[in-house]
ZAMARGU-4260 file (C-alpha; in steps of 0.2 Angstrom, whole numbers, plus 5000, padded with zeros to 4 digits):
<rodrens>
0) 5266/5421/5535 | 5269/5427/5516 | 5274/5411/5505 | 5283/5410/5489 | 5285/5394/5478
5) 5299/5393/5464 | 5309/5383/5454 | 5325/5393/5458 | 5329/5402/5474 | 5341/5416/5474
10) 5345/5424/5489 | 5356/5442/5487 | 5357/5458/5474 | 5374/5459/5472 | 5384/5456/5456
15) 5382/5437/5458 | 5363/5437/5462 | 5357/5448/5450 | 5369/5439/5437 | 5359/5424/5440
20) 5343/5430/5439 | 5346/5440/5423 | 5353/5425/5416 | 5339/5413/5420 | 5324/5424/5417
25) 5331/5433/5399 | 5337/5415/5393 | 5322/5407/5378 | 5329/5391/5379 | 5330/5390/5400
30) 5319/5372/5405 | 5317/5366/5419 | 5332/5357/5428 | 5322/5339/5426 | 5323/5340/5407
35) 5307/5349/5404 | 5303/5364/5393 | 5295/5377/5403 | 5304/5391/5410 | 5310/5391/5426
40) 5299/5403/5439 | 5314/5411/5449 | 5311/5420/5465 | 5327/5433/5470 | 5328/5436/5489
45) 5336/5456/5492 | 5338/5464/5508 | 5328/5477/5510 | 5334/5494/5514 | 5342/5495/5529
50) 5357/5490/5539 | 5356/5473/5532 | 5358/5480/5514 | 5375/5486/5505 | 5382/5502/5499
55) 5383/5506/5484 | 5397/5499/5477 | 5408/5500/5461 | 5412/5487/5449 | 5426/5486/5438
60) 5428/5474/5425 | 5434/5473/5404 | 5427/5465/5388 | 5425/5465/5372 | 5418/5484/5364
65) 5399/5478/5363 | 5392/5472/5381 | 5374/5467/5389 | 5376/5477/5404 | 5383/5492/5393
70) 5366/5504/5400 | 5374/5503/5416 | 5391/5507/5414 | 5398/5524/5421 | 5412/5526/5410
75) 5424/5515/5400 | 5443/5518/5394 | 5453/5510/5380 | 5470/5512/5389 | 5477/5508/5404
80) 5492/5517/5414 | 5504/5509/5426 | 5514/5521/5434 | 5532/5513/5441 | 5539/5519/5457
85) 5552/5529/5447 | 5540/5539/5438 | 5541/5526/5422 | 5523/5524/5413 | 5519/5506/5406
90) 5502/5503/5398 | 5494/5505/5381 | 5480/5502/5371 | 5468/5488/5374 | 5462/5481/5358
95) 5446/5475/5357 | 5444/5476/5375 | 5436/5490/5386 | 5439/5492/5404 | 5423/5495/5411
100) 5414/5503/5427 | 5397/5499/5434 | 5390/5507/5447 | 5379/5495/5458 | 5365/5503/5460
105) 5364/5507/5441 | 5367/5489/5437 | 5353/5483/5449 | 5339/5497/5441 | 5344/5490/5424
110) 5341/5472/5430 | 5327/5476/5439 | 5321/5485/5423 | 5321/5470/5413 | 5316/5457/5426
115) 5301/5467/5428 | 5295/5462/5412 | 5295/5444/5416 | 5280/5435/5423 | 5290/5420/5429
120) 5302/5430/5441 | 5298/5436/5459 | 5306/5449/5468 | 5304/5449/5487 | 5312/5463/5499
125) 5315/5452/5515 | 5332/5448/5522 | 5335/5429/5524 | 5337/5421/5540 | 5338/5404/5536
130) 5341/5391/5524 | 5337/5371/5525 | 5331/5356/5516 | 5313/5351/5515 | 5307/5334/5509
135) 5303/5342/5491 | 5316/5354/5488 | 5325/5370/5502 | 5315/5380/5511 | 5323/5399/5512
140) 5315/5412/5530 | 5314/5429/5529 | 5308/5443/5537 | 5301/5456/5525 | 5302/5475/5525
145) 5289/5479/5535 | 5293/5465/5548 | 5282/5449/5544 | 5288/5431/5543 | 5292/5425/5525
150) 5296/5406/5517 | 5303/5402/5500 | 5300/5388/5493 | 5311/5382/5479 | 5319/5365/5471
155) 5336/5373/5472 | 5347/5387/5481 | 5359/5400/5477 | 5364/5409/5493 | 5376/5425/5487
160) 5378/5431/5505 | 5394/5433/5511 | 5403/5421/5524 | 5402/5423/5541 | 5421/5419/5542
165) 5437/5415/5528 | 5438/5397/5525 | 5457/5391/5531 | 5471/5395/5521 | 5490/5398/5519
170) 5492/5415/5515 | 5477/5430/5516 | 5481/5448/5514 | 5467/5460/5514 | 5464/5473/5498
175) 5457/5488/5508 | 5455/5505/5500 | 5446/5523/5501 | 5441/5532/5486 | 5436/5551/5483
180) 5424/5555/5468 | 5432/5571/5465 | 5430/5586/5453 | 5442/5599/5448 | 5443/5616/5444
185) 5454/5615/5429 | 5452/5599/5414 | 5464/5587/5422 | 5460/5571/5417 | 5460/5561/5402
190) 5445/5553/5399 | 5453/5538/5388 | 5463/5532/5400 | 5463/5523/5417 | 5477/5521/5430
195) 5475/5506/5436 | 5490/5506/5447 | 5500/5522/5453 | 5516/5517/5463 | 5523/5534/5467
200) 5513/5534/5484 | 5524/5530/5501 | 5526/5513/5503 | 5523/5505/5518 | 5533/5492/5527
205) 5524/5476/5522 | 5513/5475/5508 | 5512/5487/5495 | 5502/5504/5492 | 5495/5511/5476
210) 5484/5524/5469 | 5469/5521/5458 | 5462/5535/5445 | 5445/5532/5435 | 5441/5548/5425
215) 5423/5552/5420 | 5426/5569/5412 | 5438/5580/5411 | 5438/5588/5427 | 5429/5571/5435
220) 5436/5556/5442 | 5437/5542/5455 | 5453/5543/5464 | 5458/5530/5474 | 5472/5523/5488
225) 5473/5505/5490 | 5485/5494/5501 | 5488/5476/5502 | 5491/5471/5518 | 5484/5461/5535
230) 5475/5475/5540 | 5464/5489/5536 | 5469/5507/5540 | 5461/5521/5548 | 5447/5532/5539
235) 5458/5547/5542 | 5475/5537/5537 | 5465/5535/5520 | 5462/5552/5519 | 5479/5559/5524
240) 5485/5545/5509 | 5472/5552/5496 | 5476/5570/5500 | 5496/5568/5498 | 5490/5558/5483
245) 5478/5571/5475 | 5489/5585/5480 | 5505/5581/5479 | 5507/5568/5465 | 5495/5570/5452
250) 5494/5588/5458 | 5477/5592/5453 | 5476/5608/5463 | 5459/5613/5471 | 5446/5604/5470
255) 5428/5597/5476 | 5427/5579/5485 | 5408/5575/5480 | 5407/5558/5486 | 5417/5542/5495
260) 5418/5525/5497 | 5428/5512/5506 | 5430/5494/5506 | 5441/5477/5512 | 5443/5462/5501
265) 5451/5447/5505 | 5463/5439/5496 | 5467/5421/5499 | 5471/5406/5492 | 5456/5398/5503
270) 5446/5385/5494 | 5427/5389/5496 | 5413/5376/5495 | 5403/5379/5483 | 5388/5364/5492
275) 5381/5371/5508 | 5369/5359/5509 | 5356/5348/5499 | 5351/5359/5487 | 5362/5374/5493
280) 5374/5380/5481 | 5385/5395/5486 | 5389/5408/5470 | 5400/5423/5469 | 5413/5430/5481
285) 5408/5417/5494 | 5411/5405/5481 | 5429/5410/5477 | 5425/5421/5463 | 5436/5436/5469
290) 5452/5434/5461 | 5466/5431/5474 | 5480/5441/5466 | 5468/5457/5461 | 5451/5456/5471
295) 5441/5457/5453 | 5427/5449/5456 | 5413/5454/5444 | 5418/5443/5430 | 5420/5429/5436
300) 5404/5428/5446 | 5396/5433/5428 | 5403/5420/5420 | 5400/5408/5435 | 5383/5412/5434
305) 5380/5410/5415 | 5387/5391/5418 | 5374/5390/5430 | 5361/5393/5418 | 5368/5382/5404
310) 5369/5368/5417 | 5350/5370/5422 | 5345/5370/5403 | 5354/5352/5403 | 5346/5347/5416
315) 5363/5348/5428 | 5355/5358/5441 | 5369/5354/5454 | 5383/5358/5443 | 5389/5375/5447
320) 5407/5379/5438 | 5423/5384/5448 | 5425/5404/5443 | 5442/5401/5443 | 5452/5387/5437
325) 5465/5376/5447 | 5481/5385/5438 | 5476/5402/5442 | 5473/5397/5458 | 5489/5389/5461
330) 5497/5403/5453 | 5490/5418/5461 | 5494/5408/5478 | 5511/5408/5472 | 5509/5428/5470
335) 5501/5431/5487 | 5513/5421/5496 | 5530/5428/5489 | 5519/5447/5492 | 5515/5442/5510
340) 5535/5434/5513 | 5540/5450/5506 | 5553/5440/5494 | 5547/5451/5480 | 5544/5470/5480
345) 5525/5474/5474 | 5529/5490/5465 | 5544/5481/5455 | 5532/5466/5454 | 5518/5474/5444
350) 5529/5486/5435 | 5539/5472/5430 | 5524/5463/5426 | 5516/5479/5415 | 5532/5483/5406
355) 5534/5467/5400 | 5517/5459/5394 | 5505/5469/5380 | 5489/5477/5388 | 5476/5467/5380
360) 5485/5450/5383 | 5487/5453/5402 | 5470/5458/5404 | 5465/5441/5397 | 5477/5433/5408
365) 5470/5442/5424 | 5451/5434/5420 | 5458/5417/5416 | 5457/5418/5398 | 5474/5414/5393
370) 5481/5397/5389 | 5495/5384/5395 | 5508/5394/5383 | 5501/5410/5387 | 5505/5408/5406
375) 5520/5401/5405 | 5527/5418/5394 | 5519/5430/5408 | 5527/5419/5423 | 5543/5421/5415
380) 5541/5440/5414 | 5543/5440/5434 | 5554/5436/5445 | 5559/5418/5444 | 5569/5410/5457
385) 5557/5419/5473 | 5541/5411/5462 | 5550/5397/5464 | 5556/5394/5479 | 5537/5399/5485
390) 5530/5386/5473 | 5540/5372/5480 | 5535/5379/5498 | 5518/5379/5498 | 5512/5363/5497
395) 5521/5360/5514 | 5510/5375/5524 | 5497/5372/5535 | 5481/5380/5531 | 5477/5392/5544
400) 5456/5400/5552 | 5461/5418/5540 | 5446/5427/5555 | 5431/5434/5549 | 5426/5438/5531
405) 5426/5457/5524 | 5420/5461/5510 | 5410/5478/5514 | 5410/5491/5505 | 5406/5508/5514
410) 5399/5523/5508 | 5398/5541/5513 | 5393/5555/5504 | 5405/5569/5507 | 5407/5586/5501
415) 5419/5599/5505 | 5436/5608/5497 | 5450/5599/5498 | 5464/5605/5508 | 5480/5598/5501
420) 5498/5596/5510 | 5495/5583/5524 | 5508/5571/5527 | 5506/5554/5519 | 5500/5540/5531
425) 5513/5530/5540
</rodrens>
């Protein structure tokens, strides 16, 4: 049996694990969590390759201009677009900020890049079985690549794997989506600006529906349909959507679908555990870092994770921060439950929501960064009496088993000219 003996064990190479590891290793000042000053040895746990390891997967997220993962980013815009049900455009110019896209796999060969460097960090391909508490620390088994047994010892435990099943909760609706990386015949697109939501899809009855556009070039872009719903749809209802989408509302004539992905995020106002066990700490989206009212998730678990690391270098090696904080929370369940009730119409929602709130300040809002005052001036920008009435409800609902968790994102490469004029899904 292959052993392993660290300070830190991290199980998982998603945003959440490699955050972690990046954070510990590249830190000068990282000491032990027991006070001392030698760096902490860290050993990450990924799947290898095979069924037990993601697709690639794409990450969006904003910050300032200047960022430490910048090698890794595919593209990044300076303005945003909502597009209203009527046709109306809200948006503008972002500031300081940048909305950013990162490509898994590019952000885990930058990381692997520089954790390579480090003499103190172990990478071990081996998919993790088993987590429990030994008398000198946790104890994580594996089975490796090429099928042998595994054990990784380590003082502490963070587990980025996703939950078996949703913890309970009053209200979860599901973000599920399909995207097309596209490329056209003729310069479309501009490349400064994003579409983060496009409302002039069919909308369904319960819910809402809304395209995505991310431009890479001129004539290259990832174009998505998104609902929010309690259910996903059918492959071929995504693609019936995306080709009305691509065809018949942005009208971007022939073109080439050069690559897919698809996915289902839950969004709940569940509260997740963040102790599994002695020792075990939970990080990431199975920690609650996915935002309930947007599914965003990849700044939260980086900031998440950089609290982690400042807690270790005080010697608070149990402490791991909330990614969110108790207001947003309550006030994204507020959101999901008037959604979900139907007492206030997505499209008009966000619209509303866009039209009446600067770019830059929103953005700050969506990742938490915005104060008491702040708030307050974006919750009176939407509708006030169904917030509410859904506020002074929900401390009265029961909290309900939400079924299993989905958080999978699927990937296809597909290529092909696209055939526009199907009928928009039901």
């Amino acid at each position: 049996m292959r052993e392993t003996d660290a300070d830190v064990v991290i199980i998982g190479g998603g945003a959440s694990g490699l955050s972690l590891a990046h954070a510990l290793a590249t830190s000068d000042d990282t000491g032990r969590h027991t006070g001392g000053s030698d760096r902490l040895s860290v050993a990450l746990v990924e799947a290898p390759e095979g069924p037990s390891r993601p697709a690639e997967r794409t990450w969006c997220f904003w910050e300032e201009a200047a960022g430490e993962f910048d090698a890794a980013v595919t593209a990044s815009w300076r303005r945003i677009r909502v597009h209203g049900s009527d046709g109306q455009v809200f948006g503008g110019d972002l500031g300081p900020l940048r909305y950013k896209m990162i490509r898994s796999a590019g952000f885990e060969r930058l990381v692997h890049t520089r954790l390579s460097e480090l003499d103190h960090v172990r990478l071990l391909r081996a998919t993790a079985h088993e987590v429990r508490a030994t008398a000198d620390g946790t104890e994580v088994r594996c089975t490796t690549a090429d099928g042998l047994p595994a054990r990784v010892r380590g003082r502490i435990v963070y587990d980025s794997r996703p939950l078996p099943s949703l913890p309970p909760a009053r209200t979860t609706l599901l973000q599920h989506f399909r995207g097309w990386f596209v490329r056209t015949r003729q310069p479309v697109f501009d490349p400064e600006v994003a579409d983060l939501m496009d409302f002039r899809v069919p909308q369904p009855p319960h819910g809402l529906a809304f395209g995505y556009v991310l431009p890479l070039g001129p004539r290259d872009a990832l174009v998505e349909y998104t609902r929010f719903s309690r259910a996903p749809l059918s492959r071929e209802s995504y693609d019936r959507a995306l080709r009305h989408y691509t065809a018949d509302v942005l009208e971007l004539g022939e073109l080439e679908i050069r690559d897919a992905e698809q996915g289902v995020i839950p969004m709940t106002d569940a509260h997740f555990p963040r102790r599994a066990g002695a020792g075990v700490f939970r990080i990431g989206a199975a920690s609650g870092a996915t935002r309930p009212a947007t599914g965003y998730t990849f700044s939260a678990a980086r900031r998440q994770t950089r609290g982690i690391a400042a807690a270790l270098r005080a010697g608070r090696g149990d402490a791991v921060p909330a990614p969110w904080s108790r207001r947003a929370m309550a006030m994204d369940a507020v959101m999901l439950r008037a959604l979900d009730t139907g007492r206030v119409e997505g499209p008009q929602f966000f619209s509303t929501l866009f039209r009446r709130t600067p770019p830059e300040r929103l953005l700050r809002f969506l990742d938490g960064r915005t104060g008491l005052f702040e708030d307050l001036r974006i919750g009176f920008a939407v509708p006030m009496w169904p917030m509410l009435r859904t506020a002074l409800e929900l401390p009265f609902l029961p909290r309900r088993p939400a079924g299993a968790s989905r958080t999978a994102v699927a990937q296809a490469p597909v290529t092909g000219v696209l055939l526009p004029h199907d009928p928009p899904p039901p």
